[in-house]
C-alpha positions as CSV (number, residue, x, y, z in Angstrom):
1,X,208.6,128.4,102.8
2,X,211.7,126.1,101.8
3,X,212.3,123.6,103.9
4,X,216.3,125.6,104.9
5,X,214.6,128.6,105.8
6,X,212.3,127.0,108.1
7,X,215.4,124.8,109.7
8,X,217.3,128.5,110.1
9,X,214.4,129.7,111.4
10,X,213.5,127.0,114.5
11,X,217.1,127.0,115.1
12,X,217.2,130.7,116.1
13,X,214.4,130.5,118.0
14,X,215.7,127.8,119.9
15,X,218.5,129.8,120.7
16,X,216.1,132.8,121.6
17,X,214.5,130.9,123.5
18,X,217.1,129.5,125.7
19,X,218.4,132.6,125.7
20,X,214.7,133.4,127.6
21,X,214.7,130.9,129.9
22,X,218.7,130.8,130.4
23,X,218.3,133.0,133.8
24,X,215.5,130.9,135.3
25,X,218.0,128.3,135.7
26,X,221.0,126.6,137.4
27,X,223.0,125.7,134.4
28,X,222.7,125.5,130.3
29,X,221.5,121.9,129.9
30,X,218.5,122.0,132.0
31,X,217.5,125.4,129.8
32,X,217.6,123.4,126.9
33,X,216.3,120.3,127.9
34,X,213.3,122.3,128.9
35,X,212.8,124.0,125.7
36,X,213.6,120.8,124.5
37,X,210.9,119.4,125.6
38,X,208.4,122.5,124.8
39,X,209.8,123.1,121.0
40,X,207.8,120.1,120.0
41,X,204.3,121.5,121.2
42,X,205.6,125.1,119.3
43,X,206.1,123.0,116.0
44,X,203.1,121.4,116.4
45,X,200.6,124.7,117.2
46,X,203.1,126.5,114.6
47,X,201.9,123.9,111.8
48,X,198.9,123.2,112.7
49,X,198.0,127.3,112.9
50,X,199.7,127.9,109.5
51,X,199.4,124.8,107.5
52,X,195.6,124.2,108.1
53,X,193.7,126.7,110.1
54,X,194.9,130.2,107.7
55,X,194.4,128.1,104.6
56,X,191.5,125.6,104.8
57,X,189.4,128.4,107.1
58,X,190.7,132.0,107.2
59,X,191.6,132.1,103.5
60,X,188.3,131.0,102.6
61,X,186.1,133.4,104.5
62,X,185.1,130.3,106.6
63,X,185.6,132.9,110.1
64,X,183.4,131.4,112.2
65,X,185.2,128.0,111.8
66,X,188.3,129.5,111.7
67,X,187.6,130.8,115.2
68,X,186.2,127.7,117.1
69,X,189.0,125.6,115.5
70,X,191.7,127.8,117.2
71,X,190.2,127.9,120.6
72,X,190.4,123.7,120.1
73,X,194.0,124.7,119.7
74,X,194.2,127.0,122.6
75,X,192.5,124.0,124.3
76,X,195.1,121.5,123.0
77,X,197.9,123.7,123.1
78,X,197.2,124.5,127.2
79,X,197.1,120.9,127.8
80,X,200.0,119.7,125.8
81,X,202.1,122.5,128.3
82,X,200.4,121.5,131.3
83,X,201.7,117.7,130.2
84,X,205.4,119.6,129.6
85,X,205.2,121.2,132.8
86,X,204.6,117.4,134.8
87,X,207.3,115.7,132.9
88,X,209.4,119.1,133.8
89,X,208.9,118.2,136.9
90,X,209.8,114.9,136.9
91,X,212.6,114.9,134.5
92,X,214.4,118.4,136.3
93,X,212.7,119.2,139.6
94,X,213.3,115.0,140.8
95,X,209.6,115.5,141.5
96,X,209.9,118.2,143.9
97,X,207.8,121.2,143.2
98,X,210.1,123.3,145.6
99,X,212.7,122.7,142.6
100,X,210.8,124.0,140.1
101,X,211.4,127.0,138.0
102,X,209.0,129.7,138.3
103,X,208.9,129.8,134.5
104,X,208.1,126.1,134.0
105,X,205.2,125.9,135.7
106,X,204.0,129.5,134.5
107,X,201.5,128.6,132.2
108,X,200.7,132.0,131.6
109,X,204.1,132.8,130.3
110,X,204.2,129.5,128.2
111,X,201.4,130.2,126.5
112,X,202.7,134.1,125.9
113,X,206.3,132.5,124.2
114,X,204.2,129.7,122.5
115,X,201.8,132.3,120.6
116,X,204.3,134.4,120.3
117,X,206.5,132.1,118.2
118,X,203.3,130.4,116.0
119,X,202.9,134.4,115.2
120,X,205.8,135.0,114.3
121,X,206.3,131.9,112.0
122,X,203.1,132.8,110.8
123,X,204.5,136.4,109.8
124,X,207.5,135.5,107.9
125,X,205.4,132.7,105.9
126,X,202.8,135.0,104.9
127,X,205.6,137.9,103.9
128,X,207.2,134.6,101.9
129,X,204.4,134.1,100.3
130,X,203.7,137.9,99.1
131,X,207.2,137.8,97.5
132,X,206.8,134.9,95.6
133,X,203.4,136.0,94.5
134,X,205.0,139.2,93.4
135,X,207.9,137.5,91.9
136,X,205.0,135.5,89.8
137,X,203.1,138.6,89.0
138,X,206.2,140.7,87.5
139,X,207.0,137.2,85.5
140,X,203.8,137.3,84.1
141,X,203.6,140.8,82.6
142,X,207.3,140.1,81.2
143,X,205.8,137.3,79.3
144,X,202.8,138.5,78.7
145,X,204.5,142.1,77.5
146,X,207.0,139.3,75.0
147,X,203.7,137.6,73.7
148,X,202.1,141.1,72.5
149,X,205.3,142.7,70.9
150,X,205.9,139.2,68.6
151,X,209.0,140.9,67.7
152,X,212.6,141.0,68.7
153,X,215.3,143.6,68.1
154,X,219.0,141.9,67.4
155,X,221.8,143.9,66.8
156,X,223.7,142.3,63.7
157,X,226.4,144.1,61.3
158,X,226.4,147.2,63.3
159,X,222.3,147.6,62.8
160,X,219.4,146.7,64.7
161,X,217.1,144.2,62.8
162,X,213.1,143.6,64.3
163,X,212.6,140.0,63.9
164,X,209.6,138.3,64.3
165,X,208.7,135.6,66.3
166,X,207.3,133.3,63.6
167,X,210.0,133.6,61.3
168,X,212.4,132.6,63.9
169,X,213.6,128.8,63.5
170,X,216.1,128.7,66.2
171,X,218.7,130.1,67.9
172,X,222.4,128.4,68.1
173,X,225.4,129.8,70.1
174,X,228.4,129.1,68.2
175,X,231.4,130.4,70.5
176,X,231.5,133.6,70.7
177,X,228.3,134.6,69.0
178,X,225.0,133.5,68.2
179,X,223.1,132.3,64.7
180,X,219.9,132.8,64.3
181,X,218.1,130.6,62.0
182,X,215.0,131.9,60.3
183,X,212.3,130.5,57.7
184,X,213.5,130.7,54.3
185,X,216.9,129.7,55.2
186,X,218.2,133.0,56.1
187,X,220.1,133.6,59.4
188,X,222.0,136.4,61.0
189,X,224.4,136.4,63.8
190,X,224.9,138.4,66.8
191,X,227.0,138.9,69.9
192,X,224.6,139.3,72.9
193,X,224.8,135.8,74.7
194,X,222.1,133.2,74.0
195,X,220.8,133.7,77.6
196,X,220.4,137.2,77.0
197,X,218.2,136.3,74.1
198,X,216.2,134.2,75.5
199,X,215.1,136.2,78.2
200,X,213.5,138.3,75.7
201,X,212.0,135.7,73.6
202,X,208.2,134.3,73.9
203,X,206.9,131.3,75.7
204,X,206.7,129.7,72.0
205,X,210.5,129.3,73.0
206,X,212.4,126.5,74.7
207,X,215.6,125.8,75.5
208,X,216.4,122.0,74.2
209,X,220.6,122.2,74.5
210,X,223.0,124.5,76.2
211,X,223.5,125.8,72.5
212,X,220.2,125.5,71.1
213,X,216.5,127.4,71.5
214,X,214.0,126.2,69.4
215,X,210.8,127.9,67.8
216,X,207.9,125.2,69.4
217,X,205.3,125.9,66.8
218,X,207.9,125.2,64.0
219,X,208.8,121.5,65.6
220,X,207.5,118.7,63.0
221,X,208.5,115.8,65.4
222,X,210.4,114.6,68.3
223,X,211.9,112.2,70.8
224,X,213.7,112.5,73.4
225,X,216.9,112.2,71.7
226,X,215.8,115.2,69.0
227,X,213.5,117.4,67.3
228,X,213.3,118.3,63.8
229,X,212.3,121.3,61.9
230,X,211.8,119.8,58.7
231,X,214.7,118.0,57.7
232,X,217.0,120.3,60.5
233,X,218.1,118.4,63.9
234,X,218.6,119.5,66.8
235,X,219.8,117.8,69.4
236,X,218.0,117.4,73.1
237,X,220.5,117.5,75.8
238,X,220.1,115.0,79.0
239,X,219.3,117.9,80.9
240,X,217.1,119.6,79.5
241,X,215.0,116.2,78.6
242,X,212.3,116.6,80.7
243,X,211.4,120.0,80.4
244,X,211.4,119.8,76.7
245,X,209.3,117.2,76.7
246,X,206.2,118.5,79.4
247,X,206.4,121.5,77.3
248,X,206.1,119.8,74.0
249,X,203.3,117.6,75.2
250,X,201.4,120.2,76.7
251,X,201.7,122.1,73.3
252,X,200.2,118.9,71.5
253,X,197.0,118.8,74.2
């Protein structure tokens, strides 16, 4: 989960949750300065749940550890309130337990919102997760559905042409339209946009320059300034730099 989503998300529920607690006291700032003082020990369970317990134990069929390690953290969890509750008491009841609120030293309650929250955190990461992993799955099959075609259609002087893959040098967006460079020393040009095209194109394919995808297999050297095709240059732009160049030395390995 990005790091903005998870600072939206604690920021609502500290507003849900002084919205909970709002009526169990006098005025706004002792409501927050309790939840205040509890958020850290929700963060901490929250983490602790998601971040080790479901991954390192639950993930990996290890139940039984899974399970003692989160009654430690019931344990923990009870006795990091019960310390909340005390400094509640000294910090907004002026150490008089007629002054409480019911709800601060409701321990029962506490630990009902704190589960609650760690739950719900833990819902919305897992459901992240799922639609990443999906989002990875459908990116797969594109490219692996590219890598068994080899071929691309181009519309060109009012015709499709099927162009394959390995006799594709590279692609250059001039303007309004695009060249494409192919062994031989041929080329034809079309309209659709060089982002268009290299959607379609394999993994065999990188983008070095705003106006320029190469062909990877038909690169004969490079630095980081350039690669050639032969005799051909083509330029590496600054930011594209070091993508091109974990790509290129991961094709060399």
């Amino acid at each position: 989960m990005k790091l903005k989503f998870q600072f939206v998300f604690w920021s609502a529920s500290v507003v849900a949750l002084v919205l909970l607690f709002r009526n169990y006291y006098s005025s706004f700032s002792e409501t927050f300065y309790f939840v205040a003082m509890l958020l850290p020990v929700v963060l901490a369970t929250s983490y602790f749940f998601n971040g080790v317990l479901v991954p390192e134990f639950l993930f990996r069929g290890r139940y039984w550890r899974f399970l003692l390690y989160s009654f430690y953290m019931l344990i923990v969890s009870l006795y990091l309130e019960m310390i909340v509750i005390f400094v509640a008491l000294i910090v907004l009841a002026s150490y008089s337990y007629a002054n409480m609120s019911p709800v601060s030293s409701d321990i029962f309650m506490l630990t009902i919102t704190l589960y609650f929250f760690v739950l719900l955190f833990s819902f919305v990461q897992f459901f992240t997760r799922q639609r990443n992993y999906r989002a990875q799955i459908i990116k797969l099959e594109a490219d692996h559905e590219k890598q068994k075609t080899k071929t691309i259609a181009v519309r060109a002087n009012r015709q499709m042409n099927q162009l394959h893959f390995d006799d594709i040098l590279y692609l250059e967006s001039l303007a309004d339209y695009v060249k494409i460079h192919l062994e031989g020393g041929a080329a034809i040009t079309t309209r659709e946009p060089i982002s268009k095209l290299a959607e379609r194109l394999s993994e065999d394919f990188i983008r070095v320059h705003r106006s320029f995808i190469v062909n990877q297999t038909k690169i004969s050297r490079y630095n980081s300034e350039a690669c050639f095709l032969g005799e051909v240059m083509i330029p590496v732009s600054r930011s594209y730099r070091r993508i091109v160049m974990q790509s290129l030395q991961k094709k060399q390995q």
